[in-house]
N, C-alpha and C positions, 0 to 999 in steps of 0.2 A: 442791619443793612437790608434794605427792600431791594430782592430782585428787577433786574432789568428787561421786562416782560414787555417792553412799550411797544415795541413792531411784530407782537405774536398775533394780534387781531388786525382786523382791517379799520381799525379805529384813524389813526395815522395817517393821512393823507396829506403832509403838506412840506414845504423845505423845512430843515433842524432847525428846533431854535431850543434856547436855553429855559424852558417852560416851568410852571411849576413841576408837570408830569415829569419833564427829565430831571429835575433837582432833589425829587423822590428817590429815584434808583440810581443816581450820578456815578454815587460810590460804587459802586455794583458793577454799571456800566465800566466806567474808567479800567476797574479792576480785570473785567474780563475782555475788553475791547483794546485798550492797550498795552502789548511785549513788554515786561522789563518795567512796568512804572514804578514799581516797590522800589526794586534797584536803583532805578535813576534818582528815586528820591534819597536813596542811602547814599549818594556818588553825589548828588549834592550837597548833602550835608557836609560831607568832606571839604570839599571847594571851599565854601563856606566860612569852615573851620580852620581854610588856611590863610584864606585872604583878607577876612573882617576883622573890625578890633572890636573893643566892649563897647558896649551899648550904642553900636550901627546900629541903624533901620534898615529892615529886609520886606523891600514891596513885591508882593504877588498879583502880577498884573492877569486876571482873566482868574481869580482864585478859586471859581466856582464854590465848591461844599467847604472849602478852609481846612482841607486834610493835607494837605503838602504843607502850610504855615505851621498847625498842630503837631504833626511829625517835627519839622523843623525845632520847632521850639524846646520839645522833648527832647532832640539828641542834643541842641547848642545851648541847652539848660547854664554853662557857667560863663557862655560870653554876657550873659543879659542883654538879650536882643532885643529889640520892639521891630512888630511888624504888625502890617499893613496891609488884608488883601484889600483889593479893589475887583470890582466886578457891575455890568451894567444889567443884570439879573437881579430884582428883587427879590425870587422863591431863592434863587443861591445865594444871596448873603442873609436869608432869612435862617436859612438850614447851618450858615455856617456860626451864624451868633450864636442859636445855640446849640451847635457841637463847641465852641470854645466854650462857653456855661456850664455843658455841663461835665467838660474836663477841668474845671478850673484854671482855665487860659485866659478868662475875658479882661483881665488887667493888660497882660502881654501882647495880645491881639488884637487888633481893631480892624473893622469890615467899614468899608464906605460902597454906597449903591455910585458906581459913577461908568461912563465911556472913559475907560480906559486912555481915549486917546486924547484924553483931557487933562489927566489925570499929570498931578502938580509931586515931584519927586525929588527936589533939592536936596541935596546932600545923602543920596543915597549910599549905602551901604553893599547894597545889591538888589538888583532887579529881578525877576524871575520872569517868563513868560513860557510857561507850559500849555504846547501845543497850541495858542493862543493867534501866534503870527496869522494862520493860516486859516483863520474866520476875518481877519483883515483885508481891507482888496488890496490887491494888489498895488495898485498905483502911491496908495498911501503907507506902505511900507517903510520905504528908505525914509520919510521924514518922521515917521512914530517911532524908528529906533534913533534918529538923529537926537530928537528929544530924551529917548532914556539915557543915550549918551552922555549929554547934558547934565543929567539930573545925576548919575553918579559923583561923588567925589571921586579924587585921582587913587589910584587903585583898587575903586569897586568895582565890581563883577556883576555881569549879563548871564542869565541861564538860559538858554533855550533848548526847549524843546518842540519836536516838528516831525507831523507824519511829511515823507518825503515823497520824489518822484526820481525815477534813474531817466537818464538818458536814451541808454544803448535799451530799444525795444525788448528785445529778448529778454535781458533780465529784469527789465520790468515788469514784465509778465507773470517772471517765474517769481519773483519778491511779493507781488499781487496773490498770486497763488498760494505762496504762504503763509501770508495772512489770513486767509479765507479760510484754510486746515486751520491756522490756530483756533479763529472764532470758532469755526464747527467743534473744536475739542472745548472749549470754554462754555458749550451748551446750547448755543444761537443755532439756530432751524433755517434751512435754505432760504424760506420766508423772511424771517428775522433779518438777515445777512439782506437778501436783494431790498425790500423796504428800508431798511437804514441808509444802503449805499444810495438807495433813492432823492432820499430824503436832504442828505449829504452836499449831495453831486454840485447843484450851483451857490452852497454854502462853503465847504472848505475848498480853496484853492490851493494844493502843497507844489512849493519851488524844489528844484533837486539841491544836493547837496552845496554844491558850486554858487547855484541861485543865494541860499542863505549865507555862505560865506562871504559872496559880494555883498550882502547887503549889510552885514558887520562890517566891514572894510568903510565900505561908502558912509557910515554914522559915525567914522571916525577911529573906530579901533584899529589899533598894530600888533595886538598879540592875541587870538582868538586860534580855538580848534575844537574837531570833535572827539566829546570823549565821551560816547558811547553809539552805538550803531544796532540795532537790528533790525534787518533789510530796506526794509520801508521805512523804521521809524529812528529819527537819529538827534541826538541833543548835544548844543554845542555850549561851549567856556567864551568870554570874553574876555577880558582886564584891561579897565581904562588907563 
């Protein structure tokens, strides 16, 4: 796994995007810049394993490097799943062809380069959208989940995940604040940390908790909640 060294030089100067350079260090990145991702992925697999049956299709919409699908696949090894990511990143579904190649997943997995919000999902199993909403604008939200809505079968299941925003100032602040201690313990330089958030800033949009909850609601679902939380960063359940 190549370190996530992209914002240490003054090379960087432009809004995020999903480049070859960040499909290099993705893994790295992911690992050290998001609370809890290992978790959320073990806590999905749960889900998962309660609500699918054998051989659902499990799409990963925004899959980047194809390590959430590959994990996946590994622990629900005796549903016989197929899945799906999708991603409009060619260095990320380059990298993640072959990370399933050379796990020997490439039967099980399939990668399509496409805009996710095009992206055709009948009879889905389960959707995934890690961290993903929130490179979205905004306005186009409530109709790209009404779609995945859709495309579930009746009792498949929505994952989200989403850096978030509080409300009440104050602890906005202070949840900002400790993200900022985490990255600095995770190894990221003052530098690193202000360049990123730079970089970021009119790319990710995050809605507060409330915001994503309506927008499950408004695509149709009646049973939805969050089941995991750290301060800023929080991933929700759906069931169609």
């Amino acid at each position: 796994m190549s370190r996530d060294e992209l914002y240490a030089s003054g090379r960087v100067r432009e809004d995020f995007r999903f480049s070859e350079g960040v499909a290099e260090v993705f893994d790295d990145m992911l690992a050290r810049s998001v609370p809890g991702y290992a978790r959320v992925t073990e806590m999905t697999a749960q889900l998962l394993a309660r609500f699918l049956k054998t051989n659902d299709r499990v799409y990963d919409l925004g899959c980047s490097t194809g390590s959430t699908l590959l994990e996946l696949c590994r622990r629900l090894e005796p549903l016989a799943l197929h899945f799906t990511g999708i991603d409009n990143s060619s260095a990320m579904i380059a990298k993640a062809r072959r990370k399933a190649e050379m796990y020997g997943k490439g039967e099980r997995i399939d990668f399509i380069e496409q805009d996710i919000t095009e992206a055709e999902m009948a009879g889905a199993g389960a959707v995934l959208l890690n961290y993903t909403l929130q490179f979205i604008r905004p306005l186009l939200r409530p109709l790209f989940l009404e779609k995945v809505y859709q495309g579930l079968r009746p009792g498949g299941v929505v994952v989200v995940s989403e850096k978030i925003i509080t409300p009440d100032p104050l602890l906005n602040r202070a949840f900002i604040d400790f993200y900022l201690d985490f990255k600095r313990e995770q190894g990221y330089s003052e530098i690193e940390i202000s360049r990123k958030r730079e970089a970021l800033e009119n790319v990710l949009i995050p809605f507060s908790l409330d915001e994503n909850r309506e927008l499950l609601r408004r695509a149709g679902f009646t049973s939805f909640e969050t089941f995991s939380q750290w301060f800023n960063f929080a991933s929700f359940v759906a069931v169609k």
